[in-house]
DSSP file (Angstrom, degrees, kcal/mol; ACC not computed):
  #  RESIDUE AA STRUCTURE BP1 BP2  ACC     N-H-->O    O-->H-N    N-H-->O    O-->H-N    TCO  KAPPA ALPHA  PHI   PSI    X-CA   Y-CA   Z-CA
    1    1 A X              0   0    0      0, 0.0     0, 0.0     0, 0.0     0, 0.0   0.000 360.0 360.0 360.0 140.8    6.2    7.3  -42.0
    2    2 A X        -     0   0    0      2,-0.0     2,-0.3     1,-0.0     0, 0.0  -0.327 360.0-144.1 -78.2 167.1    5.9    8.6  -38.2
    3    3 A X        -     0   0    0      2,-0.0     2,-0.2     0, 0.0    -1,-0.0  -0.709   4.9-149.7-114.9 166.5    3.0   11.0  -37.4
    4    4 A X        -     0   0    0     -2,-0.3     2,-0.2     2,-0.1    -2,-0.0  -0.735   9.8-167.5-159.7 122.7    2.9   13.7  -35.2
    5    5 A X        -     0   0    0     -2,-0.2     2,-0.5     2,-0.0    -2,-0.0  -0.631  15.2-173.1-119.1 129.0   -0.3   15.2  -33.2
    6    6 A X        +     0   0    0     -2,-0.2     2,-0.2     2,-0.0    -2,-0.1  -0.996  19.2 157.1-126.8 134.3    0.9   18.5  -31.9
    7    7 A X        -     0   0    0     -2,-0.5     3,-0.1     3,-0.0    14,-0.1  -0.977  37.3-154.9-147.4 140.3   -1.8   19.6  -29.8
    8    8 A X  S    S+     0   0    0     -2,-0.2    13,-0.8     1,-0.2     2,-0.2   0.459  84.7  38.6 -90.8   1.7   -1.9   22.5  -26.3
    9    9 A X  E     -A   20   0A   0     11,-0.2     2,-0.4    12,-0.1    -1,-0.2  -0.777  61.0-164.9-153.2 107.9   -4.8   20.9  -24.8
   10   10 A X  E     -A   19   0A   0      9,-1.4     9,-1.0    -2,-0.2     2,-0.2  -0.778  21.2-175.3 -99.0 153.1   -6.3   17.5  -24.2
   11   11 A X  E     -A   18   0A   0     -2,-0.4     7,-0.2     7,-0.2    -2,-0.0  -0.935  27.1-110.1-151.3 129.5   -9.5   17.5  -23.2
   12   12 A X        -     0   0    0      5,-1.2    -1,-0.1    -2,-0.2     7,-0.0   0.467  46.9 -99.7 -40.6 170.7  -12.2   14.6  -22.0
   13   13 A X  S    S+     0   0    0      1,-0.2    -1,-0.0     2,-0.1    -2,-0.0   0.994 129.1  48.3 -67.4 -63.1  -15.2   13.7  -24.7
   14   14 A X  S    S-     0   0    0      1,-0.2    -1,-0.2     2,-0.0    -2,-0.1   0.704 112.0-128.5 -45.9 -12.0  -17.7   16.0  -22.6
   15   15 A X  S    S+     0   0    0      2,-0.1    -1,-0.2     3,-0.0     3,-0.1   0.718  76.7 122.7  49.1  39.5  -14.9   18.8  -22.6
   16   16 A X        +     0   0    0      1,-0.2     2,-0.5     2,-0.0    -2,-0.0   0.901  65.7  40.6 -71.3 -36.9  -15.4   19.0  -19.2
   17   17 A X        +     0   0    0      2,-0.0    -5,-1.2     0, 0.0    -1,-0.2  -0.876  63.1 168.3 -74.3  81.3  -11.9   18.3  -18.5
   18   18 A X  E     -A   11   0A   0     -2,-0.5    -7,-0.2    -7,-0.2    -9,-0.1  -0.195  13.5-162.1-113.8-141.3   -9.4   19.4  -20.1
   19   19 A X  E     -A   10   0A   0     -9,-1.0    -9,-1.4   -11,-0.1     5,-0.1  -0.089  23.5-122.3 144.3  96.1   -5.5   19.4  -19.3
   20   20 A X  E  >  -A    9   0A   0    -11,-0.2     4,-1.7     1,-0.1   -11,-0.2   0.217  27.1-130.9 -39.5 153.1   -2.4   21.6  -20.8
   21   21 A X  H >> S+     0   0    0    -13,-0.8     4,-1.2     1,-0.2     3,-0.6   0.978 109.4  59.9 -85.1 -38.9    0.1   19.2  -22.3
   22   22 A X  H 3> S+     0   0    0      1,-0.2     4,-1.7   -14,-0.2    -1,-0.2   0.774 101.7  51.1 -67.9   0.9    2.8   20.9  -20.4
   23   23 A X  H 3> S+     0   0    0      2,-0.2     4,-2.7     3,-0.1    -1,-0.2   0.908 115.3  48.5 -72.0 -49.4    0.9   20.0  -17.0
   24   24 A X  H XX S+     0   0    0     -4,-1.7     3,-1.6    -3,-0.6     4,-0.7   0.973 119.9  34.8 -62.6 -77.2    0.9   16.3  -18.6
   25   25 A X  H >< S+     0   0    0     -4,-1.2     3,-0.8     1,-0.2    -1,-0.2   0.885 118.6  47.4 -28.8 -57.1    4.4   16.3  -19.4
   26   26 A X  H 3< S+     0   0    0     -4,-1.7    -1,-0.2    -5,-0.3    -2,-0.2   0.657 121.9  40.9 -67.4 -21.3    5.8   18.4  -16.5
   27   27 A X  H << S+     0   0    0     -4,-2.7     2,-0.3    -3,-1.6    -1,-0.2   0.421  83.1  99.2-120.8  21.3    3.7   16.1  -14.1
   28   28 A X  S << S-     0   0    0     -3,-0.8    97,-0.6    -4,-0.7    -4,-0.0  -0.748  84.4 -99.3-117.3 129.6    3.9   12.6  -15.2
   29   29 A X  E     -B  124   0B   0     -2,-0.3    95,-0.2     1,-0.2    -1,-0.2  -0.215  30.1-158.8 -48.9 157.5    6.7   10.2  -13.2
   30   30 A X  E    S+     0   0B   0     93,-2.9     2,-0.3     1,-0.5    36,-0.2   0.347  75.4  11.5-109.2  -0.2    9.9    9.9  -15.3
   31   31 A X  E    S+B  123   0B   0     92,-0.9    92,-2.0    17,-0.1    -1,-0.5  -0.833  71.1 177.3 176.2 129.1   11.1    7.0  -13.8
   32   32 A X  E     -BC 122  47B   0     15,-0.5    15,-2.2    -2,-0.3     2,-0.3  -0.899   2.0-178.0-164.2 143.9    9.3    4.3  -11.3
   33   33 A X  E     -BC 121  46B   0     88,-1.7    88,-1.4    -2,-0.2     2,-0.3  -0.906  23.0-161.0-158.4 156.0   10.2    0.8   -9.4
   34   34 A X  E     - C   0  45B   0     11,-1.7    10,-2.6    -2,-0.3    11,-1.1  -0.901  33.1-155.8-138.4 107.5    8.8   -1.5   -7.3
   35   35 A X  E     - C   0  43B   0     -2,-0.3    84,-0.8     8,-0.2     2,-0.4  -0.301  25.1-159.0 -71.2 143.6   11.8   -3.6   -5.7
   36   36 A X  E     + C   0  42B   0      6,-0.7     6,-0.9    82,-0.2    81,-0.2  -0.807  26.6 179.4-104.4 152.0   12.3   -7.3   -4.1
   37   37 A X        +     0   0    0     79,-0.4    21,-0.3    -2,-0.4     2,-0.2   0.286  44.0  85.1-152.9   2.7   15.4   -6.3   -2.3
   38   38 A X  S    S-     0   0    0     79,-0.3    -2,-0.1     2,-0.2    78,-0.1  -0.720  90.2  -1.3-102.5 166.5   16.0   -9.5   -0.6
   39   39 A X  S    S-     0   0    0     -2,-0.2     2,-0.2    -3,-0.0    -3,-0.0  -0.622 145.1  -3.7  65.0-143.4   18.2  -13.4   -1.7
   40   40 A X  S    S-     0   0    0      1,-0.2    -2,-0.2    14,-0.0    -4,-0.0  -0.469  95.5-132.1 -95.3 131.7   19.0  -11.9   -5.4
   41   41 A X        +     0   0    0     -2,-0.2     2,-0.2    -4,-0.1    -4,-0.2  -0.175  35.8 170.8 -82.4-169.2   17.3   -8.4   -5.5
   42   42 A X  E     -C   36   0B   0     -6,-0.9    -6,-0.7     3,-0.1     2,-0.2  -0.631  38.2-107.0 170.7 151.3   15.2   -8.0   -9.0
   43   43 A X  E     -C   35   0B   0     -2,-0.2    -8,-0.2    -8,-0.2     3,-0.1  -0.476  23.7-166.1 -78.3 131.6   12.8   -5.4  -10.1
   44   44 A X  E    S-     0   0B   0    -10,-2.6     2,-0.3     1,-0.4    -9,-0.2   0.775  80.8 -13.3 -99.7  -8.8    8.8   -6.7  -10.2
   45   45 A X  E    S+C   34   0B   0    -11,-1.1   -11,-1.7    -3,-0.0    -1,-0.4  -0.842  76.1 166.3-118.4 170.3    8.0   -3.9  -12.1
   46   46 A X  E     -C   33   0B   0     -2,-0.3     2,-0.6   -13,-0.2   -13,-0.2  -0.951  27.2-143.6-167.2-177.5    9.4   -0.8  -13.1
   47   47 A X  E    S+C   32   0B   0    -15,-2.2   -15,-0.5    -2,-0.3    18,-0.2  -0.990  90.5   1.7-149.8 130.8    9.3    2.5  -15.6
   48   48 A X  S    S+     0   0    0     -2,-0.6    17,-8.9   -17,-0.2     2,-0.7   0.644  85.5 139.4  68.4 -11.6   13.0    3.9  -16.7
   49   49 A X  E     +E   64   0C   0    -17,-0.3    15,-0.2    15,-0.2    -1,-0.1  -0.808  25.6 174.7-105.4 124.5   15.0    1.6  -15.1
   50   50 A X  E     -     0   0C   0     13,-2.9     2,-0.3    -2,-0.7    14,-0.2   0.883  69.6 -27.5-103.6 -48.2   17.6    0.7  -17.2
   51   51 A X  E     -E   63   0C   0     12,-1.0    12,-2.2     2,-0.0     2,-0.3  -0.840  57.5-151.7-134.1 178.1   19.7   -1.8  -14.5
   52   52 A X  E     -E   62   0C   0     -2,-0.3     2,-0.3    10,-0.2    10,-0.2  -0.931  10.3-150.9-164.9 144.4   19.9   -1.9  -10.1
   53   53 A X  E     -E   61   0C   0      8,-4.5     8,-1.4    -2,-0.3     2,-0.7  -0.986  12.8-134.0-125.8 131.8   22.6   -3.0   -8.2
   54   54 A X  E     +E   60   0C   0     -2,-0.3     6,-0.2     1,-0.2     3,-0.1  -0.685  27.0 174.8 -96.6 108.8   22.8   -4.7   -4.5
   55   55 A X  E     -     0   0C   0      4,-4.3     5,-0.2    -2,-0.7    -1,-0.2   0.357  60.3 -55.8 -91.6  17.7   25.5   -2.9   -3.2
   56   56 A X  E >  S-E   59   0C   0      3,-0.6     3,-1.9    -3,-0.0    -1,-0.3  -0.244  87.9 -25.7 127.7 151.1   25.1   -4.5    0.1
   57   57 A X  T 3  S+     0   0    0      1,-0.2    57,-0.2    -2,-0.1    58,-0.2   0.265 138.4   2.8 -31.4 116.9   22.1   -5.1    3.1
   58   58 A X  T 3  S+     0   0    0    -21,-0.3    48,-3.7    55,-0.2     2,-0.5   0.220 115.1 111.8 111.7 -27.9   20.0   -2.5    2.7
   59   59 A X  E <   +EF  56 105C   0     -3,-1.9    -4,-4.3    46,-0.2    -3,-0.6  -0.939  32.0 172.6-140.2 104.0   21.8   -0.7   -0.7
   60   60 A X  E     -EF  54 104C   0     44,-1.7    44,-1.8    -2,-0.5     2,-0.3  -0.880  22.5-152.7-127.7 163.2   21.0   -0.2   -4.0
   61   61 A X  E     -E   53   0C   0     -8,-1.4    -8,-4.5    -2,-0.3     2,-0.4  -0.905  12.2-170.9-120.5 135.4   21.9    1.4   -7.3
   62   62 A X  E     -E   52   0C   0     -2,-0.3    40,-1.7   -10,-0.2     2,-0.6  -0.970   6.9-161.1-104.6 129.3   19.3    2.3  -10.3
   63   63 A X  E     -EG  51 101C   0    -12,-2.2   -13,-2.9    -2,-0.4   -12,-1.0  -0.967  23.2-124.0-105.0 136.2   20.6    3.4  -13.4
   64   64 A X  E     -E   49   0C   0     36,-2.1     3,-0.3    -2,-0.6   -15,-0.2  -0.638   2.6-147.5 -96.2 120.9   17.9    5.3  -15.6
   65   65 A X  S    S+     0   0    0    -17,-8.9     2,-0.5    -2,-0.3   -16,-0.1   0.929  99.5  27.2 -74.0 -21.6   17.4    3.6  -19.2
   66   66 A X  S    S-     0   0    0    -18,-0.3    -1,-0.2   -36,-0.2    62,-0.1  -0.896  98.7-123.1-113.2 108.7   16.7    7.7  -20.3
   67   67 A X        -     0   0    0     -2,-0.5    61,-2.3    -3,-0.3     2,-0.3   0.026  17.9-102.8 -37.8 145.8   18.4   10.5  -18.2
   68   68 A X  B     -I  127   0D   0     31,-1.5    59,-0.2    59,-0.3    -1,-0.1  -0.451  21.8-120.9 -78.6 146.3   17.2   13.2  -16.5
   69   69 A X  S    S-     0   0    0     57,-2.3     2,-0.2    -2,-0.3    58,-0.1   0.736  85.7 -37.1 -38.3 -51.9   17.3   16.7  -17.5
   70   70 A X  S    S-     0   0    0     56,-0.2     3,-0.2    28,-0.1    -2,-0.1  -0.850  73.2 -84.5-140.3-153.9   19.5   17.9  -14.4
   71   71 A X  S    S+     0   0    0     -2,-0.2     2,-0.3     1,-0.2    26,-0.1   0.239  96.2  94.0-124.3  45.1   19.5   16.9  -10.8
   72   72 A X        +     0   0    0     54,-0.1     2,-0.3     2,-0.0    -1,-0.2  -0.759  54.9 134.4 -90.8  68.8   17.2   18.7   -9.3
   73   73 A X        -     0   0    0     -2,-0.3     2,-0.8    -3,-0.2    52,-0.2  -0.757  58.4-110.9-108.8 142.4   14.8   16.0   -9.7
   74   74 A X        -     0   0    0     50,-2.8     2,-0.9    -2,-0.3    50,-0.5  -0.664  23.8-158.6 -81.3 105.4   12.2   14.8   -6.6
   75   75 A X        -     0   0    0     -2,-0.8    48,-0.2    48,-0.2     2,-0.0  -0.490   8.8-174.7 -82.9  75.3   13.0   11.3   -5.1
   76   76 A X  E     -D  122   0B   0     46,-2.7    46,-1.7    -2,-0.9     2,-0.3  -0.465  19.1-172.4 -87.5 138.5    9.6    9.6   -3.0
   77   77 A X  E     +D  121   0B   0     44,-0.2    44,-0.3    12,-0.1     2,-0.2  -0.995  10.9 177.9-140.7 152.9   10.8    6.4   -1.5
   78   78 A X        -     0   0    0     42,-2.5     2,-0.4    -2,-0.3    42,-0.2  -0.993   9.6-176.9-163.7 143.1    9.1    3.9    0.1
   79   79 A X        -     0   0    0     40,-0.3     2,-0.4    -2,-0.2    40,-0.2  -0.988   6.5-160.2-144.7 141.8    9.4    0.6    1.8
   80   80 A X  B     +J  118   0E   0     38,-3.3    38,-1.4    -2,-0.4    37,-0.3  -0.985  13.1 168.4-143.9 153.6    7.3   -2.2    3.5
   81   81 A X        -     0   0    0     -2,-0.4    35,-0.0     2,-0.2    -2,-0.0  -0.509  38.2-125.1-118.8 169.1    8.1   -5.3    6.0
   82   82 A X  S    S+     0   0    0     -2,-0.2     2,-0.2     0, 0.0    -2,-0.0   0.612  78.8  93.7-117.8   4.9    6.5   -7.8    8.2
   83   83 A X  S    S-     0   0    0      1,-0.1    -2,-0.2     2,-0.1     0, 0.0  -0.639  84.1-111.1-100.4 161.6    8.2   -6.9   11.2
   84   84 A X  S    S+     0   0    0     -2,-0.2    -1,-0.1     2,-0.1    -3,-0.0   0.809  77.7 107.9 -36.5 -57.7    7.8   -4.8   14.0
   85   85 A X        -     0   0    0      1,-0.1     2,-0.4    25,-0.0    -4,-0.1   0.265  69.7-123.5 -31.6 156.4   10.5   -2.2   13.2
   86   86 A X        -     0   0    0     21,-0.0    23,-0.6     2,-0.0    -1,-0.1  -0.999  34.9-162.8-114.5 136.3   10.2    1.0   12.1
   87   87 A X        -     0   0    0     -2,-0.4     2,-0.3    21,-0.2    21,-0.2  -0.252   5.2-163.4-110.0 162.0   12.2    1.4    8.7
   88   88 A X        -     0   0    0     19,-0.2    19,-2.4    -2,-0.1     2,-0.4  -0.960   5.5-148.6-146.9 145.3   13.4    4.5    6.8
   89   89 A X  E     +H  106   0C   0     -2,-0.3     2,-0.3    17,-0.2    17,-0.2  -0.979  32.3 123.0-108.0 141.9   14.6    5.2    3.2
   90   90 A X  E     -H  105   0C   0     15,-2.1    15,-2.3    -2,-0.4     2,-0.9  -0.993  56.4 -93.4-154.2-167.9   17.0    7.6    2.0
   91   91 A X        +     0   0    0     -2,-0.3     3,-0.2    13,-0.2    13,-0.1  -0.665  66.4 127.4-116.4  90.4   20.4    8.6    0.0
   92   92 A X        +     0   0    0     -2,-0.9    -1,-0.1     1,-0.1    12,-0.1   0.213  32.1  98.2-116.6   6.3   22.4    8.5    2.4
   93   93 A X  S    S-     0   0    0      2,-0.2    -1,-0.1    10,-0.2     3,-0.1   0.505  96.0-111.8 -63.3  -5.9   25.0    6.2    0.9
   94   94 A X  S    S+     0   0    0      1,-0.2     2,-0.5    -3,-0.2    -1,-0.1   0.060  82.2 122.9  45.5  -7.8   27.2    9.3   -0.1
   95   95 A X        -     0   0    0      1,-0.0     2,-0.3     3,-0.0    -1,-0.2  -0.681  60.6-136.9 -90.6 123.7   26.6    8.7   -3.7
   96   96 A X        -     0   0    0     -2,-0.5     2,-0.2    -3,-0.1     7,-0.2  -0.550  26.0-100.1 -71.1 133.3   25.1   11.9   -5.0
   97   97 A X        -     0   0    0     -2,-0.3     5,-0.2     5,-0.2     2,-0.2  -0.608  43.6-165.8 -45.9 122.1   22.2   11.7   -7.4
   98   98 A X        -     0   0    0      3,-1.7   -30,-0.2    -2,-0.2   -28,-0.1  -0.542  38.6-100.4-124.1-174.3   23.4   12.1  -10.8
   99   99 A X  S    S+     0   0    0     -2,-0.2   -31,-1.5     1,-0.1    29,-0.1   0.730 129.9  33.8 -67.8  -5.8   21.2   12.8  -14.4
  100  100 A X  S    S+     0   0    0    -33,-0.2   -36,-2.1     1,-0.2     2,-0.3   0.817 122.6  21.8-118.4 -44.5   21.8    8.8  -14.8
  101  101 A X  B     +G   63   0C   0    -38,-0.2    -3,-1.7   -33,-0.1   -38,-0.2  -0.731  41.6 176.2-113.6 153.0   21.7    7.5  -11.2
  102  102 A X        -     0   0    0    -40,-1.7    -5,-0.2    -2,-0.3   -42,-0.1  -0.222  18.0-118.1 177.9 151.3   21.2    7.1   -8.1
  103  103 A X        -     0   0    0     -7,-0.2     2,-0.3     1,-0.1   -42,-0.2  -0.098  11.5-164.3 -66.1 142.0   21.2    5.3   -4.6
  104  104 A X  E     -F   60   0C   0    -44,-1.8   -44,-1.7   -13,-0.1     2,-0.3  -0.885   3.2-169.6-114.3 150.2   19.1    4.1   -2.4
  105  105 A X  E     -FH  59  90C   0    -15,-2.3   -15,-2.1    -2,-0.3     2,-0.5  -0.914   3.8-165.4-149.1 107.7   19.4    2.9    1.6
  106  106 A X  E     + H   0  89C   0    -48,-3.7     8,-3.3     8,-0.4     2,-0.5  -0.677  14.4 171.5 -94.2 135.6   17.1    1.3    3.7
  107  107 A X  B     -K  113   0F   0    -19,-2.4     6,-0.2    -2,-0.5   -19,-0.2  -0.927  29.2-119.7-149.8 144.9   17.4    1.0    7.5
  108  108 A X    >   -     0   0    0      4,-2.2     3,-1.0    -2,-0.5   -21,-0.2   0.019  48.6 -94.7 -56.9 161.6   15.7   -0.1   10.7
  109  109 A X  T 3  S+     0   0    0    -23,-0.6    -1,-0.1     1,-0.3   -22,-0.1  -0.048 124.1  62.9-109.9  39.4   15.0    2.3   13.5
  110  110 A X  T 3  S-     0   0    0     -2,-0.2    -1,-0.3     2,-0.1     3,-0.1  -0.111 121.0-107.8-133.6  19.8   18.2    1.3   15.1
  111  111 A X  S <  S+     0   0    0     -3,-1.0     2,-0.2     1,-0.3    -2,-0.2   0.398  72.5 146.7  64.7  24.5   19.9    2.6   12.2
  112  112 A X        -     0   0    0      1,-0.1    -4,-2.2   -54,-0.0     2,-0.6  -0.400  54.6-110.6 -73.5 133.5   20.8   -0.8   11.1
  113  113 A X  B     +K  107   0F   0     -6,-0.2     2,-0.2    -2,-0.2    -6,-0.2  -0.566  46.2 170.2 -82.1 126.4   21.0   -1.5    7.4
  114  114 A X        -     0   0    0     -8,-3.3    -8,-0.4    -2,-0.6     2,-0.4  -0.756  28.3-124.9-127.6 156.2   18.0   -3.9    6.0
  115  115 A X        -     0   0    0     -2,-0.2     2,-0.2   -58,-0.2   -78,-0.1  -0.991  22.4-129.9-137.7 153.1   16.7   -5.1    3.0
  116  116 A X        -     0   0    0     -2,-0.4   -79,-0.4     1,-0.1     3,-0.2  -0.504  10.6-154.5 -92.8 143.8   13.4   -4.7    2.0
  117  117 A X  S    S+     0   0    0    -37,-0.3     2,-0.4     1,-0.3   -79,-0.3   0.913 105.4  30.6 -66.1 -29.2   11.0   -7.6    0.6
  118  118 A X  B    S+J   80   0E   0    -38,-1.4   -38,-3.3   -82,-0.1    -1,-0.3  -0.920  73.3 168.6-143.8 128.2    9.5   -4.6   -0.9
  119  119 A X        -     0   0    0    -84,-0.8   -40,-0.3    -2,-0.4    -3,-0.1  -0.264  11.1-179.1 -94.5  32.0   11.4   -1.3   -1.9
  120  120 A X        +     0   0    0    -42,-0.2   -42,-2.5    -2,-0.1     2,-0.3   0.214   8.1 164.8-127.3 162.2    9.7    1.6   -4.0
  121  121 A X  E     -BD  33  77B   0    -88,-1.4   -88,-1.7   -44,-0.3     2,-0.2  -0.953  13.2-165.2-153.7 153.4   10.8    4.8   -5.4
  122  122 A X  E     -BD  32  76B   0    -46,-1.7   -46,-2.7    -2,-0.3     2,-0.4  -0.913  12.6-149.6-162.5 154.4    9.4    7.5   -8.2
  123  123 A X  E     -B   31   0B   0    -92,-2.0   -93,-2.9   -48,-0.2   -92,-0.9  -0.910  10.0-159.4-131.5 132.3   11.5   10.3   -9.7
  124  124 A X  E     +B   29   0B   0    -50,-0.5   -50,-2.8    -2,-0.4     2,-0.3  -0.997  40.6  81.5-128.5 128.1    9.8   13.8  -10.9
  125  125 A X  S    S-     0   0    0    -97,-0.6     2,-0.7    -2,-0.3   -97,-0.2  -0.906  75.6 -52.1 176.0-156.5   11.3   15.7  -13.0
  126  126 A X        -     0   0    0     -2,-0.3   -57,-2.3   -54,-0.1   -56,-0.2  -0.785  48.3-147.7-109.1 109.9   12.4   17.0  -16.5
  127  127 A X  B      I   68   0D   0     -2,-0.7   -59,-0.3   -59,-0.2   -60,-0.1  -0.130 360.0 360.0 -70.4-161.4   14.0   14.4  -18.5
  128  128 A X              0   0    0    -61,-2.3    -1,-0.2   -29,-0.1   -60,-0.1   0.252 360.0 360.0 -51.9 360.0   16.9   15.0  -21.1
């Protein structure tokens, strides 16, 4: 039989600390990757990510193995290289962020589309 600890406050062994569970909830990633994004792309680790797809240099899809709540969810992205260039992420693909998805696009600071050895993203927000 499941349990369930319904609690409004954790707090450390001294109680010095404490923390509301809606802080915990409300402030905890929903969704995390760290990307290889070159050859055959493939996640080295990840939270929530249910598949990713190379839609071409530079362009990928995550699907989210639980949805989010709406889309007004926060996207942090991040990328690193061994070259000189200076790189950008964004969603700039046209593909709209959905409760289930959404794209990412890396490029060089000649607006040239790249792919990254290493890609990373986290999503905050409420899930479903």
């Amino acid at each position: 039989m499941a349990s369930i600890l319904r609690v409004n406050t954790l707090t450390d062994a001294s109680s010095n600390n404490s923390t509301a569970m809606s802080t915990i909830n409300q402030g905890t990633a929903k969704a995390w990757a760290n990307l290889n994004g070159t050859g055959t792309i493939a996640l080295r680790d990840s939270f929530n990510v249910a598949s990713i797809t190379d839609d071409g240099t530079g362009d990928y899809d995550f699907t989210y193995t639980n949805a989010m709540g709406n889309i007004n969810y926060s996207i942090q992205m991040g990328n690193s290289f061994t070259s000189t260039s200076a790189w950008a992420c964004n969603n700039s693909g046209g593909e709209v962020p959905t409760t289930a998805f959404w794209n990412m696009n890396i490029f060089d600071r000649n607006g040239s589309a790249q792919d990254a050895t290493y890609a990373y993203f986290g999503i905050n927000g409420d899930l479903a």
